[in-house]
N, C-alpha and C positions, 0 to 999 in steps of 0.2 A: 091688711096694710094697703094703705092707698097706693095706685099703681106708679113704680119710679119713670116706668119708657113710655112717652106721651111725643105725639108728634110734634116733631122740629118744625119753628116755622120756617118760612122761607124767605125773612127780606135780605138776609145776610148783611155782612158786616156793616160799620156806617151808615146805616138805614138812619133816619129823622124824622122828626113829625114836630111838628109843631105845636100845643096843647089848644092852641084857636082852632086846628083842623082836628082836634081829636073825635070829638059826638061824629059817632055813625061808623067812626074804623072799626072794620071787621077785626081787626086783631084785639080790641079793647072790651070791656065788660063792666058797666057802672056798678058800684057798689051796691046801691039801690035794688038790684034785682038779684042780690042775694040772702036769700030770708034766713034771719034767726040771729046776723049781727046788729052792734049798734054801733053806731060812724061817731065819733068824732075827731075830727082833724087838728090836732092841734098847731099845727104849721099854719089855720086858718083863722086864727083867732092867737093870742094872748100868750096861752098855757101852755112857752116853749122856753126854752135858754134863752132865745134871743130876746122875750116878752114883749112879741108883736106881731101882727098878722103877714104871712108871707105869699098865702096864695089867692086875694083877691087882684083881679076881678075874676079870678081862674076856677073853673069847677075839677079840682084836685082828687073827685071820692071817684074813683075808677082804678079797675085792672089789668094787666095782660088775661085772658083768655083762660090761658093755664093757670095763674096765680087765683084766679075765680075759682077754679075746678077745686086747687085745693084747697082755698079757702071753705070751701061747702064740704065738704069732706071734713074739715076740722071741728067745722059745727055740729055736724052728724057725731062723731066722737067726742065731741065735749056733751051733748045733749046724751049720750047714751051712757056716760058717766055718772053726770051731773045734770039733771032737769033742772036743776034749782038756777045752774048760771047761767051766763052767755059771754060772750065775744064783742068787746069793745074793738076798733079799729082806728087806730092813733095815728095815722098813717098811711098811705100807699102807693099811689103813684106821686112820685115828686119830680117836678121837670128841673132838668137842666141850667136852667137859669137859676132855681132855686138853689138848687146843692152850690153853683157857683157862690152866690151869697153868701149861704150860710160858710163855707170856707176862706170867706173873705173875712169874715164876721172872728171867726177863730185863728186869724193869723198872727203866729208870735204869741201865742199863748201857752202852745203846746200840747192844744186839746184837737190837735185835728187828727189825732189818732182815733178819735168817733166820728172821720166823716171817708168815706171816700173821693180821692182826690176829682175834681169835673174831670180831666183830662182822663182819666181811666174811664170815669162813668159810675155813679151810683146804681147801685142794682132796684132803687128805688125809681130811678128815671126811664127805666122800662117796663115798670107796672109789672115788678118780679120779685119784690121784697114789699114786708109788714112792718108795722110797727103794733104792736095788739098787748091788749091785758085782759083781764079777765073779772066780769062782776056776778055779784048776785044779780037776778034776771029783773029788772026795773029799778034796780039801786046800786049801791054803793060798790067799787072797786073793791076786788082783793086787796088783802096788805103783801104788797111787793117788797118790802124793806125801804124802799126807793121809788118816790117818784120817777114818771117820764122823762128821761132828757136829765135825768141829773147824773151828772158826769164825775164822777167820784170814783174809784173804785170799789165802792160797795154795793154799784150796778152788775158786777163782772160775775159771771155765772162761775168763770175757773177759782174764783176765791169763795167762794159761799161756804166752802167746810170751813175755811178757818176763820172767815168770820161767823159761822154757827157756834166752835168752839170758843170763842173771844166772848159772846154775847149779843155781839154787835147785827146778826140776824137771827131771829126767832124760828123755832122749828115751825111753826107754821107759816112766818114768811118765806120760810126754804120750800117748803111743803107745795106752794102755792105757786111756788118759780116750775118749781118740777110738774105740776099738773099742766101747766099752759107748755113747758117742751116736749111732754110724752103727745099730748092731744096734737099738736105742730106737725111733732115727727111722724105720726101717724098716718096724716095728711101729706106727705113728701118735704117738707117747710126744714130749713136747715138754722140753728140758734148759730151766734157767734159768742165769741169770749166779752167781748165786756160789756154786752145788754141787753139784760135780759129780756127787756121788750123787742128786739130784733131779730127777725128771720127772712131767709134767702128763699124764694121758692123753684130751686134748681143749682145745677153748675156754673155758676158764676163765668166761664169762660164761654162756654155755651150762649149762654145770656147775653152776654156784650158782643156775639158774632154773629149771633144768627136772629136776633131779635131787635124790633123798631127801638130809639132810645127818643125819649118825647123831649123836647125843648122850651 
């Protein structure tokens, strides 16, 4: 098991950054220099709910430090699993300005129960939370039952027995949810209830106190 007690950083609460000043923070880690995933960012292009690019001119493929660590760590366990797949990366660090959008975007809909609110802080906006799936290694995606970003409840990991029994998800689309949270959790990475492509990497309180939140 990948190890839970990794050192605290120290900006403490309300720390900010800017995403113009992020290249070269010591507390960050590009995506880039962690071998054996594949990046695509869907928040940078098209392929989101909103169906439009939200992070240019922004270089959005970067980590917290920590979230690197376990991200390699997840790869190493998917790889000693499964040689055959990899580690797509849908997601990861999302600034601040973003998540406010995207909450603007969902207002009065009733769907912001998939975002966290800006004023709390996305656990995403300090390069501490994933969005990830899981493909054959140079091709095609697992069958997740569900697209990325599709907001349904048939994203929701707490329902997947009853919709296994209904029909409405296939034992190997459950199969294929459950490989990518065992591989996560192994790596310290925490899933939430309603999707499945989303994980925490750490105490969420911890996170928002003691860690930069980028802008």
């Amino acid at each position: 098991m990948y190890p839970s007690a990794m050192p605290a950083d120290t900006a403490g609460a309300h720390s900010t950054l800017r995403i113009e000043s992020l290249p070269g923070h010591p507390d960050f880690r590009p995506l880039a220099s962690i071998a054996g995933i594949r990046v695509d960012l869907r928040y940078a292009g098209p392929d989101n709910f909103v169906g439009y690019d939200l992070y240019s001119p922004f270089d959005c493929a970067w980590l917290h430090h920590e979230g690197a660590a376990r991200l390699q760590a997840a790869v190493e366990e998917l790889a000693r699993r499964r040689s055959d797949l990899e580690l797509i990366v849908l997601d990861a660090l999302r600034p601040q300005r973003v998540q406010e959008r995207l909450w603007k975007k969902l207002e009065g809909t009733g769907l912001q129960i998939y975002l966290a609110s800006p004023e709390r802080g996305s656990i995403h906006s300090f390069g501490m939370a994933l969005d990830i799936t899981i493909a054959q290694r140079g091709g095609p995606e697992l069958d997740m039952g569900t697209p990325f970003d599709d907001l349904t409840e048939l994203s929701h990991p707490v329902r997947e027995e009853e919709f296994l029994k209904s029909g409405q998800l296939s034992a190997e689309q459950v199969a294929n949810r459950q490989l990518l949270r065992e591989v996560m959790a192994f790596a310290g990475w925490q899933g939430i209830s309603r999707e499945w492509w989303h994980f925490d990497g750490g105490d969420r309180e911890r996170i928002r106190s003691q860690f930069v939140r980028v802008l």
